[in-house]
C-alpha positions in Angstrom: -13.5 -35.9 39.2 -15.3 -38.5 37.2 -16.4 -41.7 39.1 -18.0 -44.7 37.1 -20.4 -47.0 39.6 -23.0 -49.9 38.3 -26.7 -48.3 38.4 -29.1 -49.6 40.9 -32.6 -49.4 41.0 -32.2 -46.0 43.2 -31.2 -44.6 39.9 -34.1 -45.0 37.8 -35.9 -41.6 37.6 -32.6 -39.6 37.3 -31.2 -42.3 34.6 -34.7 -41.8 33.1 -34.4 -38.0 32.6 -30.7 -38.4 31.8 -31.4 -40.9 29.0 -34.5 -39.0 27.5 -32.7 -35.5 27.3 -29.6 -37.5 26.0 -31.4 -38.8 23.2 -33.5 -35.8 21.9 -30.5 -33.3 22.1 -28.8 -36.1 19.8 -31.3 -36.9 17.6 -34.5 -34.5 18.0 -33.8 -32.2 15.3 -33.3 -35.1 12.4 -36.8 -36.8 13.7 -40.4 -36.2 13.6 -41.6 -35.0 16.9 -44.1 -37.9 17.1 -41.6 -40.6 16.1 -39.3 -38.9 18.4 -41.5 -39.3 21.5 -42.9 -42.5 20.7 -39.4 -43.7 21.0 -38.9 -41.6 24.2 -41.8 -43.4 25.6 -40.8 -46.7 24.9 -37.6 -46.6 25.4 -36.9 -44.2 28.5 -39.7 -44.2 31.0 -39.5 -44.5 34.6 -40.7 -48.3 34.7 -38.9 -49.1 31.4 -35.5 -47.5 33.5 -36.0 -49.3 36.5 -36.7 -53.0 34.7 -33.3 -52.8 33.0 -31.9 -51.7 36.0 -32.7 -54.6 37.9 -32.4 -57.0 35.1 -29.2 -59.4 35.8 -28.3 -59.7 31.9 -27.9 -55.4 31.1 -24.8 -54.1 33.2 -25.9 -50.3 33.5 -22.5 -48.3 34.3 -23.2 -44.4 35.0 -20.4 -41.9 35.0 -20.6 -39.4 37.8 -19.1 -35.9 38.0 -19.3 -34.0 41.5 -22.6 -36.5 41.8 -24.0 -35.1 39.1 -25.0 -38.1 36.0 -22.6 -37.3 33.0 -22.8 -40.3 30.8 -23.8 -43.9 30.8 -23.5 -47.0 29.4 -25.8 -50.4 28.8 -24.4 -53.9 28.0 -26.2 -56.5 27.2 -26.2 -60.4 25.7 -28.2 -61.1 22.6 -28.2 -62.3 19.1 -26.2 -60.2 17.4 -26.6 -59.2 13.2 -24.9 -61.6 11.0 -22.2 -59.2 10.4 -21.5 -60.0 14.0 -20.1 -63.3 15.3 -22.7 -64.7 17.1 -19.9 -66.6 19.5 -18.8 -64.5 22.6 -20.6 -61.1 21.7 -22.0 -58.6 23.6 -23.6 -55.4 22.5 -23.1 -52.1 23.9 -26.8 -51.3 23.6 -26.6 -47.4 25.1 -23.9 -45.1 25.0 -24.4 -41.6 25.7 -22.4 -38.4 27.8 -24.3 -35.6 28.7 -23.5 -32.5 26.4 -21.6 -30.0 29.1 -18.9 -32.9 29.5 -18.2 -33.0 26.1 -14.6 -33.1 25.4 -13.7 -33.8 29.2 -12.3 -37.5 28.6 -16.1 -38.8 30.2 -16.2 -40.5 27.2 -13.3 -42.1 27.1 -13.4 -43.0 30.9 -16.9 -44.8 30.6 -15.4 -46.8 27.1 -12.8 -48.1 29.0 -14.7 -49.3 31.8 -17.4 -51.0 29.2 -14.5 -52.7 27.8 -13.2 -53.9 31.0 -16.8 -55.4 31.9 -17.1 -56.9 28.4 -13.8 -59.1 29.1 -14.9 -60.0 32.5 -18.1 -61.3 31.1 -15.9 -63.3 28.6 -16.8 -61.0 25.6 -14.9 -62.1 22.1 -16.3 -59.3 20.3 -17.8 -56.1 21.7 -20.1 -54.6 19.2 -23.2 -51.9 18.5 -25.4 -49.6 16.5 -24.9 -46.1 15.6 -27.2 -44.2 13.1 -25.6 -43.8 10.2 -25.6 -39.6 10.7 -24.1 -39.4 13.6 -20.6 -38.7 12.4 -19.3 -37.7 15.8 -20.3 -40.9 17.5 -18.8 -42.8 14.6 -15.5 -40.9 14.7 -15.2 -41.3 18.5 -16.0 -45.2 18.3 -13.3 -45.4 15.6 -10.4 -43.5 17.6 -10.9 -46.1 20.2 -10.7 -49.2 18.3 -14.6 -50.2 16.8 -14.7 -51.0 13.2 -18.2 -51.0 10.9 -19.2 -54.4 9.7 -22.6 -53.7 8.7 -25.5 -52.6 8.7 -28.9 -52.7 10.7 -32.4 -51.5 10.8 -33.1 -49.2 14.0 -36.6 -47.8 14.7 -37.9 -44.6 16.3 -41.1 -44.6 16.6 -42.4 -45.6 13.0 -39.6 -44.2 11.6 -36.9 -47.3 10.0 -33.4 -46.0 10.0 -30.3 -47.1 9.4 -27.6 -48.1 12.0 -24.0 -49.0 10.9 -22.9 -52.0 12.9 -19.6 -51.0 14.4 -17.1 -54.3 16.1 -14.3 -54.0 18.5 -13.0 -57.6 18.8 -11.6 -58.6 22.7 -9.6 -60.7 24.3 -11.9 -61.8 27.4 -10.4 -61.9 30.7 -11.6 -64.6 32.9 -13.4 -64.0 35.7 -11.4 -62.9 38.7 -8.6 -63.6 36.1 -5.6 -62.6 33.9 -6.3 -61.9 30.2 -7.1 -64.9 28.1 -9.4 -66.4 25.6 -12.9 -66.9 27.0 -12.7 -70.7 25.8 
């Protein structure tokens, strides 16, 4: 059974780890192995885990199976691209399931529980970055509503990539609330 829980601090290594392998089985064959873990450096470490985790702007949401750490998500404010409304958005900054629950609704589980926080935090307009060849992740953020609406520049390492910018517009749900506008 697949349980979704905010991340604490007590999660760092294993959210660490997680995130790492997560990222080189998706992307380590289309990079340079020294761009690859440059970015894995900078973007994944122990410390690097354990800031975000303890940061009150980045909601970290892990999905569980059996207690084992099968996906997870990261929210965060920010300024978005231009292709995004800057009013009432958030970005779904990480978004990854491990590969052995692949096709066991993990994904779909952890999307709808992004969503949920996004309203809650008065989201207008959830949006993100996905490379532009990673056709699977594109597919899956299409069947559950995202849209592309641009473009944006993604490093790893000193490698510039392109990300499409995918939307998925909300109606925010005020806190402790019924569902609403955000205004």
């Amino acid at each position: 059974m697949i349980t979704i829980r905010p991340g604490t601090v007590a999660d760092a290594a294993v959210l660490a780890e997680f995130a790492a392998t997560s990222f080189r089985e998706a992307f380590g064959d289309d990079n340079q192995p020294e761009d690859l873990a440059l970015h894995l450096a900078r973007s994944y470490g122990l410390r690097q885990q354990a800031a975000e985790l303890t940061d009150p702007a980045i909601v970290t949401l892990l999905a569980e199976d059996a207690g084992r750490l099968a996906g997870y998500a990261q929210v965060r404010p920010g300024a978005p691209p231009p292709c995004v409304p800057a009013v009432g958005s958030l970005e779904l900054w990480r978004f990854y399931v491990g590969r052995p629950w692949h096709g066991r609704g993990v994904a779909q589980a952890l999307m709808a529980r992004v969503v949920a926080v996004a309203r809650v935090r008065g989201a207008r307009t959830l949006w993100l970055g996905v490379w532009e060849r990673n056709p699977r992740a594109q597919a899956f953020y299409r069947k559950v509503g995202f849209e592309q609406v641009g473009g944006q520049t993604f490093m790893v390492g000193t490698d510039r990539q392109t990300d499409h910018v995918m939307a998925l517009p909300l109606i925010a749900v005020k806190p402790g609330g019924a569902p609403g506008t955000s205004e």
